[in-house]
C-alpha positions, 0 to 999 in steps of 0.5 A, a space after each residue: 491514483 498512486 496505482 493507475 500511474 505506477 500501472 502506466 509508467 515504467 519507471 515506478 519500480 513499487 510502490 507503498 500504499 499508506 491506509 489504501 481503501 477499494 474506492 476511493 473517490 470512483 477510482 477502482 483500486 482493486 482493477 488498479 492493483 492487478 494493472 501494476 502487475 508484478 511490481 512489488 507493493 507495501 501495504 500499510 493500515 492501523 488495525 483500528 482503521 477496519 475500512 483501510 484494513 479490509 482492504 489492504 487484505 483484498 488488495 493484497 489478495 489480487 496482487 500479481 506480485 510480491 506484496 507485503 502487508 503491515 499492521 500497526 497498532 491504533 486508529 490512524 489513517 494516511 499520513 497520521 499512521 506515518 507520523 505517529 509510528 516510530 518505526 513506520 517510517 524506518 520500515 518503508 524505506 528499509 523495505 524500498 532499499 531491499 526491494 529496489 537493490 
């Protein structure tokens, strides 16, 4: 959902998908990516999580834009990769002040 909305609204800037997956729930996240355009996105995935992993790599392949994908270590996904990161955190919004300065 995050990128069909940041695709129709011009105030997203970029955007940071956290274990992002090619479809989820019917939603068509690789049409979603080419859609956001040029709009930088993080990707984040745990390299055990293979699912979110592949398709991180794919939806970084069809960006328009500058992309960037992190990996991180372990089998968490969502907001579980987030909250056992110490640094996962920190990186995204470092990441957000460098692209949205």
């Amino acid at each position: 959902l995050a990128l069909l909305y940041a695709a129709q609204s011009p105030h997203i800037q970029a955007l940071v998908l956290v274990s992002p997956g090619l479809n989820e729930r019917g939603i068509d996240n690789a049409a979603g990516m080419a859609a956001v355009g040029k709009k930088p996105v993080l990707l984040l995935h745990a390299s055990g999580d293979t699912y979110a992993a592949s398709s991180a790599r794919n939806l970084r392949d069809r960006a328009l834009g500058f992309t960037e994908l992190r990996e991180y270590p372990g089998a968490l996904n969502g907001a579980a990769l987030l909250a056992a990161s110490q640094n996962a955190q920190q990186q995204i919004l470092h990441w957000l002040s460098l692209i949205l300065s």
